[in-house]
TIMAR-928284 format. One record per residue (C-alpha): residue number from 1; x, y, z. Coordinates in nm, 3 decimals. Each point is the difference from the previous one (the first is absolute). Example, Ala and Ser with C-alpha at 12.3 -4.5 7.8 and 13.67 -1.06 7.14 Angstrom:
% residues 2
REC    k       c1       c2       c3
REC    1    1.230   -0.450    0.780
REC    2    0.137    0.344   -0.066
***
This chain:
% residues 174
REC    k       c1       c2       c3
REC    1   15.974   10.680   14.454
REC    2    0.306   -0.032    0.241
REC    3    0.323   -0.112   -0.071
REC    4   -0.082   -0.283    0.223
REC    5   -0.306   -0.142   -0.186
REC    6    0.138    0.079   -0.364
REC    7    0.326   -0.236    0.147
REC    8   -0.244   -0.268    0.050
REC    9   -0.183    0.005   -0.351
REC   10    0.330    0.019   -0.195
REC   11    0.071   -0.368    0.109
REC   12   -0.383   -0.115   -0.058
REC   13   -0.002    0.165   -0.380
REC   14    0.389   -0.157   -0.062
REC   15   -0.166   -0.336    0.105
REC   16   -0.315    0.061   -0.201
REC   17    0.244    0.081   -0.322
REC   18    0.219   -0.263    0.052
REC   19   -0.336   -0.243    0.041
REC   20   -0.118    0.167   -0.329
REC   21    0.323   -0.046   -0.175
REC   22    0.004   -0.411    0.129
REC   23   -0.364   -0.062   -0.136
REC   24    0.124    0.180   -0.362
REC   25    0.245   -0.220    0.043
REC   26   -0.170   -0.325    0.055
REC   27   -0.213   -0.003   -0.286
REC   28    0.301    0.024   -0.232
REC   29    0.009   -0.405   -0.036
REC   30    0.310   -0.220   -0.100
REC   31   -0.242   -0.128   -0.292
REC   32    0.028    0.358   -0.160
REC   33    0.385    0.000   -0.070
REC   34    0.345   -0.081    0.148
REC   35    0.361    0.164   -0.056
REC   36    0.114    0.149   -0.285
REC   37   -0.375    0.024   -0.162
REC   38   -0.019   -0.409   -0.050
REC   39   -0.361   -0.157    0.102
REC   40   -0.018   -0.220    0.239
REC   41   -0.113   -0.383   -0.056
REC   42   -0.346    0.076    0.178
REC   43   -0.072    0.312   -0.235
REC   44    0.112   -0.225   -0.275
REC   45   -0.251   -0.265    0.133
REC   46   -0.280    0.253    0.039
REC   47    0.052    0.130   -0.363
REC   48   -0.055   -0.290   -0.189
REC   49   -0.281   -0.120    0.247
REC   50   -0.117    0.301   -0.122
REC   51    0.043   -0.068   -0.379
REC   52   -0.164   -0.347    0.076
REC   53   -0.258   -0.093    0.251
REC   54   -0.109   -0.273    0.135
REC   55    0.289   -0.120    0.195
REC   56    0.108   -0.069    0.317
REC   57    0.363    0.115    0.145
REC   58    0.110   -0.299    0.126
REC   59    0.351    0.082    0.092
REC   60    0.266    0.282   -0.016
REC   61    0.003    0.022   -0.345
REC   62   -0.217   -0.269   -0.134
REC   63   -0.412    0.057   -0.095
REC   64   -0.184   -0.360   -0.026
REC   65   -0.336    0.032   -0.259
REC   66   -0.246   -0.279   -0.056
REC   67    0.030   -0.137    0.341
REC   68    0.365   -0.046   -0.066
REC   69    0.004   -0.199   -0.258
REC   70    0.214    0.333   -0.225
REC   71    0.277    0.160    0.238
REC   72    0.132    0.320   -0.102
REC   73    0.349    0.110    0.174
REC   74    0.063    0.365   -0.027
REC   75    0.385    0.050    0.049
REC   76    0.277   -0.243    0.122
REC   77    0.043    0.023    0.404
REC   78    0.226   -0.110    0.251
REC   79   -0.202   -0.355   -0.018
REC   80    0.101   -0.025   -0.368
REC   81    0.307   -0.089   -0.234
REC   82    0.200    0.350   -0.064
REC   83   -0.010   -0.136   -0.404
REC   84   -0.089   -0.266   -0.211
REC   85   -0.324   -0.232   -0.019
REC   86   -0.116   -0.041    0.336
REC   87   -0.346   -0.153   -0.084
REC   88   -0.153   -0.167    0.312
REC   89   -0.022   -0.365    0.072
REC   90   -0.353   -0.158   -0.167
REC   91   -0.054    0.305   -0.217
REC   92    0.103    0.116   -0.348
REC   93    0.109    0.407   -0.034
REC   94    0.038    0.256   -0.292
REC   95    0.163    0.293    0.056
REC   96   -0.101    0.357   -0.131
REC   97    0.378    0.040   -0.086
REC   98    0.275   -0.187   -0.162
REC   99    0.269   -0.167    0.239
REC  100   -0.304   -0.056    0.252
REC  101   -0.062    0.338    0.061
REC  102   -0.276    0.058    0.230
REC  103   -0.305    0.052    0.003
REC  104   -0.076   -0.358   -0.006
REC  105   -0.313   -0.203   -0.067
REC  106   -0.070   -0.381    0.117
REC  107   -0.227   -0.284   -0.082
REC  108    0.028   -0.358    0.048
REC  109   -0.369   -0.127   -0.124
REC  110   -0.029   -0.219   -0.326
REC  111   -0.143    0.053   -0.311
REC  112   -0.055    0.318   -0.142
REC  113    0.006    0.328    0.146
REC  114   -0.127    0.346   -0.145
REC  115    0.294    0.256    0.124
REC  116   -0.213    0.304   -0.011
REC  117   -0.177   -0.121    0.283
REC  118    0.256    0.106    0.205
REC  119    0.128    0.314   -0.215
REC  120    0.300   -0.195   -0.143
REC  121   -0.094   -0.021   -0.335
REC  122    0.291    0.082   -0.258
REC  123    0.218    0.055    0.322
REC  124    0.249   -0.313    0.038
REC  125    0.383    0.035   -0.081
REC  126    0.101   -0.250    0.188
REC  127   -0.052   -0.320    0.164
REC  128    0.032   -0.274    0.255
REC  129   -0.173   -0.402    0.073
REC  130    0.035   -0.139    0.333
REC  131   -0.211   -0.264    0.022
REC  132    0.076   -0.383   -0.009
REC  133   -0.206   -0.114   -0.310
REC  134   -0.103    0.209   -0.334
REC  135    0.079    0.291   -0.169
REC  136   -0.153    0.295   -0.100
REC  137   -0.031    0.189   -0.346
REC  138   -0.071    0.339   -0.041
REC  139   -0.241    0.122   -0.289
REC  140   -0.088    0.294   -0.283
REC  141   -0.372   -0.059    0.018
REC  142   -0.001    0.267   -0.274
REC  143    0.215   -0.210   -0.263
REC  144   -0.006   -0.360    0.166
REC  145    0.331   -0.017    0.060
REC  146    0.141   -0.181    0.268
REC  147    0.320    0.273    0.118
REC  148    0.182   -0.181    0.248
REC  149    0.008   -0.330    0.252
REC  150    0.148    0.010    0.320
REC  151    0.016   -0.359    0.201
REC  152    0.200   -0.311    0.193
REC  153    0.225   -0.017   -0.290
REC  154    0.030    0.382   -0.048
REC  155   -0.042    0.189    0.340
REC  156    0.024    0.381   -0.085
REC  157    0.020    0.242   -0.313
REC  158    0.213    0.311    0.106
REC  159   -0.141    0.143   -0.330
REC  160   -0.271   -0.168   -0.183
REC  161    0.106    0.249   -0.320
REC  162   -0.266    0.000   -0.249
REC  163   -0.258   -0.116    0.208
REC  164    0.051    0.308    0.230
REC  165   -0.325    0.168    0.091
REC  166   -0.174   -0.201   -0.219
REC  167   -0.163   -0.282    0.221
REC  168   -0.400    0.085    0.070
REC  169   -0.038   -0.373    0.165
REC  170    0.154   -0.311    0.070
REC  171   -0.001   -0.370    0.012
REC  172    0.115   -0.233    0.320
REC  173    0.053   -0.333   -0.129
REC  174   -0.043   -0.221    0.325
***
């Protein structure tokens, strides 16, 4: 090979390395991490659609099961309050955390509802109502205890205390 033709391969193999090094590159998705070894909200998303199927990612952070009628959100984003209850409009929330701490489930149907069907059974340690009418109580199946009522009169629980990660259902009273 001449000098000549071995000057025009070195520029077609650095462009074939560099090509291989972009496609390594690419398949490295933002879902798999960010900075400083934190997950992203998408990996966080995919993980617990993971843990439990059957939903539907309905928004940045937020997977809606049953058709919508039980809205998980994930983490707080830049379309939600920094702190504090932040339950939706028409809905009711529990939180998986005291002081609202995220992840957070909503309802707003009456009657009673059977928490495991969404994989929040013995999860809530907190709580918001933010609808116009009702309230809801949350419920020890196991003992037939009623823990804790959120409602019109009483918006939010910050810490529903001995109640916490107790509740396996609970009752809307429209």
């Amino acid at each position: 090979m001449t000098n000549t033709a071995r000057a025009h391969s070195l520029p077609g193999r650095a462009i074939a390395v560099l090509l291989g090094i972009a496609a390594a590159v690419a398949t490295v998705t933002p879902a798999q991490a960010a900075p400083n070894g934190a997950t992203t909200i998408q990996a966080q998303v995919d993980a617990y659609h993971a843990k439990h199927p059957g939903g539907v990612q309905v928004g940045a952070a937020d997977i809606a099961y049953d058709g919508g009628r039980f809205v998980v959100t994930i983490a707080r984003t830049s379309s939600t309050a920094l702190s504090g209850a932040d339950c939706p409009s028409g809905w009711y929330c529990f939180y998986d955390g005291i002081n609202f701490a995220y992840p957070r489930g909503r309802l707003s149907d009456c009657g009673y509802q059977d928490l495991a069907t969404w994989g929040w059974r013995n999860r809530t340690e907190s709580a918001a109502y933010n609808l116009s009418t009702g309230s809801v109580t949350f419920v020890d199946t196991a003992t037939y205890t009623n823990l804790f009522t959120v409602s019109t009169t009483a918006r939010s629980n910050a810490n529903v205390g001995a109640g916490r990660n107790r509740a396996d259902t609970v009752y809307r009273n429209c």
